[in-house]
Each structure stands twice: as structure tokens, then as C-alpha cells.
C-alpha positions in Angstrom: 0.0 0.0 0.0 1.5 3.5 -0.8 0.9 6.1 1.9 1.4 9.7 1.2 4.6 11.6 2.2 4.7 14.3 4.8 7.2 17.2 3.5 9.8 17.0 5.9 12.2 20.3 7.2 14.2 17.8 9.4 17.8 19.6 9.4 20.7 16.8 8.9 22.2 15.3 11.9 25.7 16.5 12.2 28.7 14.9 14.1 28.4 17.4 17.0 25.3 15.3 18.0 25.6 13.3 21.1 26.0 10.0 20.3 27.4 6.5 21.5 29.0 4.9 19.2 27.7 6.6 16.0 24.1 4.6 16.2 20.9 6.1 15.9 20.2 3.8 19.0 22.6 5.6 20.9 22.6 9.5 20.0 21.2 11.0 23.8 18.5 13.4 22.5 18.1 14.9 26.0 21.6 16.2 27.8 22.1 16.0 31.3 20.9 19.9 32.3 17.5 19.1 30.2 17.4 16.4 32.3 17.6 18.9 36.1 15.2 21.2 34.6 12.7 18.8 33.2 12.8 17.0 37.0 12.1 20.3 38.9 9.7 21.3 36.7 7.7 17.7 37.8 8.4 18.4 41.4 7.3 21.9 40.9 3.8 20.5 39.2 3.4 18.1 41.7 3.4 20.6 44.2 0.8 22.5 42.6 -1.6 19.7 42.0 -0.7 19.1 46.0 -1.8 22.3 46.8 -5.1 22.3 44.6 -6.8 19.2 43.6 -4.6 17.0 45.8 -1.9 14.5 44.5 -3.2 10.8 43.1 -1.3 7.9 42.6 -2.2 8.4 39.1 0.6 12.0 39.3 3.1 10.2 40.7 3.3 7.1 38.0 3.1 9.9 35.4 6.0 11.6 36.6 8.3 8.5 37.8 7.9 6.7 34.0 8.5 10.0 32.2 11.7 10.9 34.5 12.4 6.8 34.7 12.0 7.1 30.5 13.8 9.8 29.8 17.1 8.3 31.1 16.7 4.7 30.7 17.7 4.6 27.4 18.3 6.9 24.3 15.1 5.5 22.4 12.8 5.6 25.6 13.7 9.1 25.9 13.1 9.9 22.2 9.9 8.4 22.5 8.9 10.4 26.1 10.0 13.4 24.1 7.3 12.6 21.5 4.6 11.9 23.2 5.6 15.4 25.4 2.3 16.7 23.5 0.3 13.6 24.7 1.5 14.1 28.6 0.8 18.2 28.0 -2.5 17.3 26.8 -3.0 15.1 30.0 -2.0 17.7 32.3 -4.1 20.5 31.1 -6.9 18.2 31.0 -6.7 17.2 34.6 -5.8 20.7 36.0 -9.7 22.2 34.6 -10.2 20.6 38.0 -8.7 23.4 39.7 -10.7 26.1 37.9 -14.1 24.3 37.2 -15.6 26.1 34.4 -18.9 26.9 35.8 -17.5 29.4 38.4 -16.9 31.8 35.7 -20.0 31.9 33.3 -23.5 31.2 33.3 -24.3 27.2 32.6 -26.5 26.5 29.2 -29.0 23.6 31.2 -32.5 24.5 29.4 -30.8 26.0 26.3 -29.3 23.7 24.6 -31.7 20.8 25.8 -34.4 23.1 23.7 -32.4 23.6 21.1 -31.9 20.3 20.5 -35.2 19.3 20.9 -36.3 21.5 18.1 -33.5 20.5 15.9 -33.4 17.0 16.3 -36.6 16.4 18.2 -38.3 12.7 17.6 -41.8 13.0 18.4 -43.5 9.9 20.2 -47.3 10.7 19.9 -47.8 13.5 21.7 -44.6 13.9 22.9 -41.6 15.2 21.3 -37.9 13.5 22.4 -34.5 14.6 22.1 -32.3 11.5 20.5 -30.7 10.8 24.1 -34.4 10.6 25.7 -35.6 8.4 22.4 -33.0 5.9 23.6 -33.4 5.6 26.8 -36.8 4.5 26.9 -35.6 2.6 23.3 -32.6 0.7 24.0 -31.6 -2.9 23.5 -28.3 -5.0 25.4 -26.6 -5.4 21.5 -27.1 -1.3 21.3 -25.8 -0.9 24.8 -22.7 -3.5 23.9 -22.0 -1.9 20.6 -22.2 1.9 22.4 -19.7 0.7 24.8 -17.4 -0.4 22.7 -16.6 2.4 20.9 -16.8 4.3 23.6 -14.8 3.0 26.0 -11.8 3.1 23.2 -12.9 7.1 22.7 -8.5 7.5 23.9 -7.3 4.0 23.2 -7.7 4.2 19.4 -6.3 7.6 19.2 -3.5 6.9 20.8 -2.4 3.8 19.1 -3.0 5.8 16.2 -0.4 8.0 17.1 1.9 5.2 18.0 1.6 3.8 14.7 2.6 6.8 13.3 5.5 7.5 15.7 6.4 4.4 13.9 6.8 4.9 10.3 6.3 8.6 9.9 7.5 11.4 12.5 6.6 14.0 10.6 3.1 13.0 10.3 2.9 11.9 14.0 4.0 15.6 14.5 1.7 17.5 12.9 -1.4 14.7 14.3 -0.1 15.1 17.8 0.0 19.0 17.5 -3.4 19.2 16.1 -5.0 17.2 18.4 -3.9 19.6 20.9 -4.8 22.9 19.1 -8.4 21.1 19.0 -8.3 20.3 22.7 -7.0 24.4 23.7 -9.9 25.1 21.2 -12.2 22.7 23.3 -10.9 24.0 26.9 -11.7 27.7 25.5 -15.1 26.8 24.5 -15.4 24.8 28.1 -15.0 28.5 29.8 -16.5 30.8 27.4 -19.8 28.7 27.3 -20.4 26.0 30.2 -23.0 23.5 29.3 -24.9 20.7 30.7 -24.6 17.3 29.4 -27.9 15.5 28.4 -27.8 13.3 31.7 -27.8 16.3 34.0 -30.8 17.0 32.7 -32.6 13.5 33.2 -31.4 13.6 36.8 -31.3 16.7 38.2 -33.9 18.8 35.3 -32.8 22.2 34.4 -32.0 23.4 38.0 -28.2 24.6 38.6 -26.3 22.9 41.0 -22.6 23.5 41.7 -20.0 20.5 42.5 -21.7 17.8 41.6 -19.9 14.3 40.3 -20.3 13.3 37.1 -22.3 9.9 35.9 -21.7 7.2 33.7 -25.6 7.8 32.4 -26.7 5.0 30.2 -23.4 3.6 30.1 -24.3 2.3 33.7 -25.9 -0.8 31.3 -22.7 -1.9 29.8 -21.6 -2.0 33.0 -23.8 -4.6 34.2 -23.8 -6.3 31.2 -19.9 -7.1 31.0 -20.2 -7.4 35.0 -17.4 -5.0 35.8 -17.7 -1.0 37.1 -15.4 0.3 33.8 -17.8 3.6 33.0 -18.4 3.7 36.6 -15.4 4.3 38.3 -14.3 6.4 35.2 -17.2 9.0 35.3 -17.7 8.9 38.7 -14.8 10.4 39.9 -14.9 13.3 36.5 -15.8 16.7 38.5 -15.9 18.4 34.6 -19.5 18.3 34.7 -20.4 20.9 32.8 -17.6 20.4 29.8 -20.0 19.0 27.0 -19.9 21.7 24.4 -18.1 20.5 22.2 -17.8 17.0 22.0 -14.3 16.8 22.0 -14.9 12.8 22.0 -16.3 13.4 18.5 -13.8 15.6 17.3 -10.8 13.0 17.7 -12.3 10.2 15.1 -11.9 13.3 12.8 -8.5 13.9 13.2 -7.6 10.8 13.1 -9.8 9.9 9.9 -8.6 13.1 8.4 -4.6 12.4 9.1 -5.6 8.7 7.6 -6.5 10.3 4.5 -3.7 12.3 4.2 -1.4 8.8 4.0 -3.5 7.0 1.6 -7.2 7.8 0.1 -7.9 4.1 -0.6 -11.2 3.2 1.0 -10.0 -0.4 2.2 -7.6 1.9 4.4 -9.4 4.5 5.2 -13.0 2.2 6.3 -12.0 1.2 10.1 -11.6 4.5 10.8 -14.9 5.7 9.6 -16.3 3.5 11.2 -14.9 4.1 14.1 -16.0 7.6 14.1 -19.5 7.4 13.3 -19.4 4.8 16.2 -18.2 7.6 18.7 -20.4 10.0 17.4 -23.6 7.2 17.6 -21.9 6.2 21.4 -22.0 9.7 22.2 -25.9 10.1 22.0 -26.7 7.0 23.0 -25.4 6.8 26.3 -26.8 10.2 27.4 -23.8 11.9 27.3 -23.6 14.0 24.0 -26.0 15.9 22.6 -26.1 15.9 18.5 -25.7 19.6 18.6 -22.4 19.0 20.8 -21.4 16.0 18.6 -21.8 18.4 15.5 -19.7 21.5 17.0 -17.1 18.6 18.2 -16.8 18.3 14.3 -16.6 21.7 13.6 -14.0 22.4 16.1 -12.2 19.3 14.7 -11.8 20.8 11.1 -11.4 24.4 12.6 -8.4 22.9 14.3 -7.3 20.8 11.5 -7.9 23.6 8.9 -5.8 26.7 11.2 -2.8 24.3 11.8 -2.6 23.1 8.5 -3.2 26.3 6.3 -1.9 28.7 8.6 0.6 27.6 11.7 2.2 24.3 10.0 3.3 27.5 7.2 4.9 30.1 9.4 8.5 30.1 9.5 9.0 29.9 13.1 6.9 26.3 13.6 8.4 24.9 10.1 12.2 25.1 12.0 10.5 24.2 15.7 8.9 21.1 14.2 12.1 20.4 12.3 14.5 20.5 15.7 11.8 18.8 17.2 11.2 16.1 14.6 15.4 15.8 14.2 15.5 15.3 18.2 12.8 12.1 18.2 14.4 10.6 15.2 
């Protein structure tokens, strides 16, 4: 199969590289200073995630197998340097915890639920549904099975994605892993600006506000007991980012991930499991009472916003064509 090129701006490795014994394998792509700095910057974080949302074991293993990776050997520490985007994603996902969006604007409970309603209402004699309340009273264990299983692997498939690619193309793993976190800033911005309630809020609590309440594993809760073990449970349970559900930035990964696909090869064979994939999230989404389609649809547009500013615009500048060079000559 032939996949597409990136253009590459990796500048040429010269002998004043650090190396051991002239090998690839060898060549240190962090010195030993990096190495100070980039340990008291995680003792610094983990003192601020002591100070605000309270350390987990969860911190700690992050920071011992980045440190423990960066200096075990040369390619573990090429491939921690890689995936830097990944951990920096992590991080800034985790720390909305300190700052929960709804302290700082107004949250959209009976708006959106509305709007929905009349975009996408089903109506059931006299009554008219959103999707999410259509399924809920019309749901089946092979639904509930199929739901779970795409969305359960909402990161997993992303990220092996992004393995695959660190693989055979760093350049393309690049410019995937920077776009994915452009969409997610994009995402966290939108979290702020416009707080909004996810369709199981409503079901439980109706459109009344109320502030610091745990999150649910809504519909999902069937999976659950269906496959006999608490996976959506003890995942959702313990997500205080209640009211981030506009936009669905669960439906906007399938798309960067379909749309960097493409970009290798535009065969259909190839490009299928991914489609499928994301019209699986998107379906999941809605189905377990999480997603509205009006979320699901502006998780798409923020998707090809993101996709469409980095690639016509950022990936073009100057400045990031040498940064993403250095930086794709250092994980190589």
C-alpha cells in the first residue's frame, strides 16, 4: 500500500550530535541539564496539584515513567520526548479541575436541551424527544454492547494511532499530535466561554443549577452490568468536569484521526476502520446520554477548525516549520 509523504524540514544530523558509538540507538537526545530542569519542573507541578486538587497515585506514576524514560535509554527518551504533546495534553486536561468552568460563566441547562429538541426532536405521539431521551426508553443489550465499545476506546484508538505513526512517519505523527492539541485548547476555551450541561444532568437533576456535583456514567451504567465490571463507573464517577460538554471533543478525535488517515493513503480499504470508528463515537455519544447531536456536530466543527488553522496557517509560518524540524530531528 502506498501512503502519502509528509514534507519534511528535518535539518541533517551532524557529528556534533551526542551520540554512543555513532548509532541512531545511541545518539542522547536529552543532555544531562534538560534532564535537572525537566525533573524540577515535575516536582514543581506536583506541588501544585498538591496544593489544589490534591496529588493521586495516578501524578506520581506519570511523573516516575516520564523521568524513569527519559534516562533509561536513548530511544525511551526519544519516544517520552514525542509523546511530550500527549503528557501536555493530560496535564491540562486534569488541571480544569482546579478552575471548574462553571465558576466563571453562566451554565447553558435548558438552552441547549431546547435547542436540540427542536433541531433534532423525535416525536412519540404527543410527545416530542431529544435522541438521548428516544433511547433511553428505546434501547436494547446489542445497542448498549455496541455503544460501549466504541466508547470505551474514545483515547485508546487515538493513541495507538499516534503510535503507529510515531512508527513509520514522524513528521506526520507531528503535525497529528499538535493538532490534536490545538483542538483540545480550542475545546478548553469553549469549556470556559460557554459552560453547558450534558444531556444526563438533565434526566437527573432537570434544568435546575447545581454547583459541584460528580459526574455519571448515564446510560453507560448498562454496559456496565452487562460485562459485570464498574469500567464507565469508576471512570465517570470520579470526573468533576461536569459541565464540559460543548463541544464534544470525543467526537472531534475520530476526525483527526480519519482526516490524518486520508492524508497517508485515500484508498477506501484503508481509510473504512476509521470511519467506522467515528461514526461509532459519534452514535456512542448520543446513545449513552452523554452527548447531545448539537455537541457532537460542533465537536466536528472544532475538529476541522483545528485541522484547517494548523494546517493552512501555523504548519506554514516560518517559526513552527524550524521548531517542528528541531523537534522532529530530536525524536528521530
Amino acid at each position: 500500500m502506498e501512503h502519502a509523504r509528509y514534507e519534511s524540514v528535518t535539518p541533517p544530523i551532524t557529528a556534533a550530535s551526542d551520540t554512543l558509538g555513532g548509532s541512531p540507538w545511541g545518539r542522547r537526545p536529552v543532555g544531562t541539564r534538560s534532564c535537572i530542569v525537566i525533573a524540577l519542573l515535575s516536582v514543581a507541578y506536583l506541588a501544585v496539584i498538591h496544593f489544589t486538587i490534591g496529588v493521586r497515585p495516578e501524578h506520581l506514576a506519570l511523573v516516575a515513567v516520564y523521568l524513569v524514560g527519559l534516562v533509561a535509554h536513548p530511544a525511551s527518551a526519544r519516544f517520552m520526548l514525542a509523546f511530550t504533546v500527549f503528557v501536555v495534553y493530560g496535564i491540562l486536561y486534569d488541571a480544569l479541575k482546579i478552575a471548574p468552568n462553571d465558576r466563571f460563566a453562566p451554565v447553558d441547562i435548558e438552552g441547549i436541551y431546547r435547542l436540540e429538541r427542536h433541531l433534532f426532536g423525535i416525536r412519540v405521539g404527543e410527545t416530542v424527544l431529544t435522541p438521548n431521551e428516544f433511547f433511553a426508553r428505546e434501547n436494547s443489550p446489542l445497542l448498549d454492547i455496541v455503544a460501549g465499545s466504541f466508547y470505551i476506546n474514545w483515547v485508546s484508538v487515538p493513541l495507538l494511532f499516534a503510535f503507529y505513526l510515531f512508527k513509520v512517519d514522524k513528521r506526520a505523527y507531528l503535525d497529528y499530535a499538535l493538532v490534536f492539541l490545538l483542538v483540545n485548547l480550542l475545546g478548553f476555551a469553549a469549556y470556559y466561554l460557554h459552560p453547558a450541561a450534558p444531556p444526563w444532568y438533565v434526566d437527573q437533576y432537570g434544568f435546575a443549577y447545581r454547583q459541584g456535583i460528580r459526574g455519571s456514567a448515564a446510560e453507560l451504567v448498562r454496559f456496565d452490568r452487562l460485562v459485570g465490571v464498574s469500567v464507565f463507573q469508576s471512570v465517570y464517577t470520579r470526573n468533576s468536569n461536569v459541565f464540559a460538554a460543548v463541544p464534544s471533543l470525543h467526537s472531534a478525535y475520530p476526525v483527526i484521526v480519519l482526516f490524518t488517515a486520508w492524508k497517508r493513503s485515500k484508498r477506501l480499504p484503508y481509510l473504512m476502520p476509521f470511519l467506522v470508528f467515528m461514526v461509532g463515537i459519534w452514535f456512542a455519544a448520543v446513545y449513552s446520554g452523554h452527548h447531545y447531536v448539537v455537541d457532537v456536530a460542533l465537536g466536528v466543527l472544532w475538529a476541522v477548525a483545528g485541522i484547517a488553522f494548523y494546517h493552512l496557517f501555523l504548519a506554514r509560518t516560518p517559526f513552527l516549520r524550524r521548531w517542528i524540524g528541531s523537534y522532529e530531528c530530536l525524536i528521530t
